[in-house]
C-alpha positions in Angstrom: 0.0 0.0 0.0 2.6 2.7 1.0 4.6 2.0 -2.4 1.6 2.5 -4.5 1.1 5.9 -2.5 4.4 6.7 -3.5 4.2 5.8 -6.5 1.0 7.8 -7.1 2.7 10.7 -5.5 5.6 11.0 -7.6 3.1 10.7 -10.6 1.2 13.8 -9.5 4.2 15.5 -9.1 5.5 14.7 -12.4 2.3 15.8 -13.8 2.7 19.1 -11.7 6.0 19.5 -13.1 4.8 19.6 -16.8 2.2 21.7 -16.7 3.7 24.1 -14.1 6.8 24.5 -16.3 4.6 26.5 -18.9 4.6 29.4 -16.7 8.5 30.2 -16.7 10.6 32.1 -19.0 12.9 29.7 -21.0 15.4 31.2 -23.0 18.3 29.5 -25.0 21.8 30.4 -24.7 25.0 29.6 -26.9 28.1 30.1 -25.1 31.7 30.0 -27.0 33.6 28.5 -24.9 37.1 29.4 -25.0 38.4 26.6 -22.7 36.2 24.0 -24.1 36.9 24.9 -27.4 33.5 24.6 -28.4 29.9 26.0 -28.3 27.7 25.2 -25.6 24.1 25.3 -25.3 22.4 26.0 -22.4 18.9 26.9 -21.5 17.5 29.4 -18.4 14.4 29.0 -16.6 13.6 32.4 -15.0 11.1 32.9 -12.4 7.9 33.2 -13.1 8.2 36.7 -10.4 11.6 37.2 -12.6 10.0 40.8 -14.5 7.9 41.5 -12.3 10.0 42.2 -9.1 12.7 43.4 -10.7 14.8 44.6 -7.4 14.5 40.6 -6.3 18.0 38.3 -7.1 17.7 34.3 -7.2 19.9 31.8 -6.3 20.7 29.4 -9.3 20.4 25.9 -9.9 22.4 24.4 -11.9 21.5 21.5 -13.9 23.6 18.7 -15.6 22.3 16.7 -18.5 19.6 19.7 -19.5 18.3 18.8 -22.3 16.8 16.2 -20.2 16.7 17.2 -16.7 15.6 21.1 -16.9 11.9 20.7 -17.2 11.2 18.4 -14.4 13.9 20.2 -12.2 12.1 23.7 -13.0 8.5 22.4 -13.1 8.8 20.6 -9.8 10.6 23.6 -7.9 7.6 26.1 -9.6 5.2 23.8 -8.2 6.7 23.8 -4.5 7.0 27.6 -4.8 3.2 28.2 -5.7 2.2 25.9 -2.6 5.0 28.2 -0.3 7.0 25.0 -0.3 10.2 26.7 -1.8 11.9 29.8 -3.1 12.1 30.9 -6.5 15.2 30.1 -8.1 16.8 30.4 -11.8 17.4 27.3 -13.1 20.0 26.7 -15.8 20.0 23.7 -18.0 23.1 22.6 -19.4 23.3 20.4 -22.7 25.4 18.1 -23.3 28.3 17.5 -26.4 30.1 14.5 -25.5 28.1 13.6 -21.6 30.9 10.7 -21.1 34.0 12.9 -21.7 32.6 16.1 -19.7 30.8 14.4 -16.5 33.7 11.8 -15.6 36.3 13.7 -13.6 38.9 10.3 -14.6 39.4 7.7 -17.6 37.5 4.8 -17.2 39.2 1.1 -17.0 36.0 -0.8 -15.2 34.3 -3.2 -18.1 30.7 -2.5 -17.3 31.5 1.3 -18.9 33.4 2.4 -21.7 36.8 1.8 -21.3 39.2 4.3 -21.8 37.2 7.0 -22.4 36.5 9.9 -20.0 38.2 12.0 -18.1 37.4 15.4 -18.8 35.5 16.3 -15.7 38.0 19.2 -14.0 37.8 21.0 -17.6 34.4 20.8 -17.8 34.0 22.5 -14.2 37.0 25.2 -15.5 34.1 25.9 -18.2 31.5 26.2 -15.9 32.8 27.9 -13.0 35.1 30.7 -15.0 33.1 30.9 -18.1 29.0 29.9 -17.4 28.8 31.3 -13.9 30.2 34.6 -14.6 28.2 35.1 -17.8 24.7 34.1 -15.5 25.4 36.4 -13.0 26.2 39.5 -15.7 22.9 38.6 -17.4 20.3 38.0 -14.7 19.9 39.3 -11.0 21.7 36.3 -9.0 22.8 35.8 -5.5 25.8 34.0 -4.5 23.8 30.7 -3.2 24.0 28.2 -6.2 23.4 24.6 -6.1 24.8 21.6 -8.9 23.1 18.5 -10.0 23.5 15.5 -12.0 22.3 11.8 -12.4 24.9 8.7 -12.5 27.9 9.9 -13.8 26.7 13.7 -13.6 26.1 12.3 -10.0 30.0 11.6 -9.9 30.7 15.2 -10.9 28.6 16.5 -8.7 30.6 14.7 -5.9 34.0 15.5 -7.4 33.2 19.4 -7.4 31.9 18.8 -3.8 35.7 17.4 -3.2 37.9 19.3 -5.4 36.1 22.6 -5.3 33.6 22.8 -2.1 33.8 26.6 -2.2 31.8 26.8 -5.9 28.3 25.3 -4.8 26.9 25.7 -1.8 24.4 22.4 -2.4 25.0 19.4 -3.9 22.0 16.8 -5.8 24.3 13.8 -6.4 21.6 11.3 -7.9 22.4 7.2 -8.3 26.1 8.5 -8.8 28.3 6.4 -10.8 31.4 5.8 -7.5 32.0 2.8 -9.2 34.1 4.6 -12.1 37.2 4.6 -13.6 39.6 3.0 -10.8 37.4 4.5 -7.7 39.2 7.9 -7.7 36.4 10.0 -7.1 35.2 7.6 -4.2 38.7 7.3 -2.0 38.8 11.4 -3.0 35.5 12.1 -1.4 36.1 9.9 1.3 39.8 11.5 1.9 37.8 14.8 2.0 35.2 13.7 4.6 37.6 12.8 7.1 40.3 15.2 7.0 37.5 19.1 6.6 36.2 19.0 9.9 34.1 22.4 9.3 32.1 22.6 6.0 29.5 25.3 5.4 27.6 23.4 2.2 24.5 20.8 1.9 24.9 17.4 0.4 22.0 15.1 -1.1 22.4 11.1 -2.1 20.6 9.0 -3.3 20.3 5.4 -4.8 18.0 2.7 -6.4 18.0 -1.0 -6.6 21.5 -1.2 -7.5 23.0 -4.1 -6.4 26.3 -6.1 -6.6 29.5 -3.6 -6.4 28.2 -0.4 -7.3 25.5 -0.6 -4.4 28.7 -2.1 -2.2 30.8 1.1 -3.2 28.1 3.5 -2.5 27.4 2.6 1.0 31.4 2.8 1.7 30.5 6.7 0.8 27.5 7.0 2.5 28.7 5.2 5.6 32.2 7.1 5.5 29.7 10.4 5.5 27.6 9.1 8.4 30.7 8.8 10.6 32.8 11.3 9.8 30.3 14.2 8.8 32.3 17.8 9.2 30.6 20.0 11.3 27.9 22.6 9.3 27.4 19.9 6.6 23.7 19.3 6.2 23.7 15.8 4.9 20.7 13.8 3.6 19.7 10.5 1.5 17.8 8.2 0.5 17.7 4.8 -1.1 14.3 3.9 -2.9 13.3 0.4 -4.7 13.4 2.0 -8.0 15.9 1.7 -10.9 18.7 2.9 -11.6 16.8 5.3 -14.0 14.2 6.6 -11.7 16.0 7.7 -9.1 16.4 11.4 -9.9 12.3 11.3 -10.0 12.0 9.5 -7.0 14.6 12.0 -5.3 13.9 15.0 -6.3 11.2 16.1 -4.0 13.4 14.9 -0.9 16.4 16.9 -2.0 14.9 20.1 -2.7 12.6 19.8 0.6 15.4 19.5 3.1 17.6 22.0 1.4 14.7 24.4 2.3 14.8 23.1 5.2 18.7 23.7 5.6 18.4 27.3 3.7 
């Protein structure tokens, strides 16, 4: 009974999210990226109060994988604003060229992915944190509070910037991330991190399906390393749900943007 509740509930939502997401401003961007070497699309959700309150800033929400992630991410967040749920917030989808080589901070040598390919994740975050985040914050009325999120392996470089760069987003969505690749850097990294910041100012969510077998094995090695050594000021939650692998960033969603409100 309560999984069929659940169920229904995250239907609803979806359905909230679609037909909520008419009401904001999307706009498309192309940006030339000079250290990507390459154009970039991206696409900008704007408040639905964006003109109309025009001496209000947002915080921004930065999403990986846009093309297929920023309508539920926007629509959802809308949704929780009109019920006084959530904040507004810009949201800024970006699209992907080549997803394998951008969201994997290390070349891959585990079989069950592509091996040898990869690696491009620290250039990527170059991109977006001296090239994307400057050119938001001269175009639209932005705080300094910004979140990152990403599925699987934009999971993994969501918890790579949380390690290698904890001072760029102040809330992490890491979504069914991919800690099994390449040879585990990104895991022992993380881990290494945990244990040796004892004070960090930032929110982290995780969360994870019906994995099984080693990745499920190497996940709860994070999550349990997080549990015991959690620096102080970190607002950490998760969640593991009996859906695939897929579904997770539905199923998750809600949770993670609720108790970042919460946190916020």
């Amino acid at each position: 009974m309560l999984k069929n509740l659940q169920r229904l509930f995250l239907v609803i939502m979806c359905l909230c999210a679609h037909f909520t997401y008419a009401n904001e401003r999307l706009i498309s961007v192309n940006v030339a990226s000079k250290i990507l070497n390459e154009e970039r699309q991206i696409q900008v959700s704007l408040p639905t109060s964006y003109d109309s309150n025009s001496d209000i800033s947002y915080p921004v929400l930065y999403v990986l994988d846009g093309e297929w992630n920023l309508a539920f991410f926007a629509g959802m967040l809308n949704r929780m604003h009109l019920s006084e749920a959530a904040p507004e917030y810009i949201v800024v989808g970006i699209n992907n060229t080549n997803r394998v080589r951008d969201l994997t901070p290390t070349v891959n040598v585990d079989p069950r992915g592509p091996v040898g390919e990869g690696g491009g994740g620290d250039k990527f975050l170059d991109f977006i944190e001296s090239e994307l985040i400057p050119l938001m914050n001269k175009s639209y009325r932005t705080t300094d509070f910004k979140i990152l999120a990403g599925h699987s392996i934009g999971g993994l470089l969501v918890l790579h910037s949380f390690q290698s760069r904890p001072q760029l987003f102040q809330a992490h969505f890491a979504f069914s991330p991919a800690v099994w690749w390449g040879g585990r850097e990104t895991l022992q990294a993380t881990k290494r991190f945990i244990k040796t910041e004892p004070l960090l100012d930032n929110y982290l969510y995780l969360n994870i399906g019906n994995e099984g077998g080693e990745m499920r094995q190497v996940y709860d090695d994070l999550h349990q390393t997080i549990v015991k050594f959690q620096p102080i000021n970190l607002e950490f939650s998760s969640d593991a749900f009996d859906q695939p692998h897929g579904s997770t960033i539905v199923a998750g969603l809600f949770n993670a943007y609720r108790n970042l409100f919460k946190y916020q």
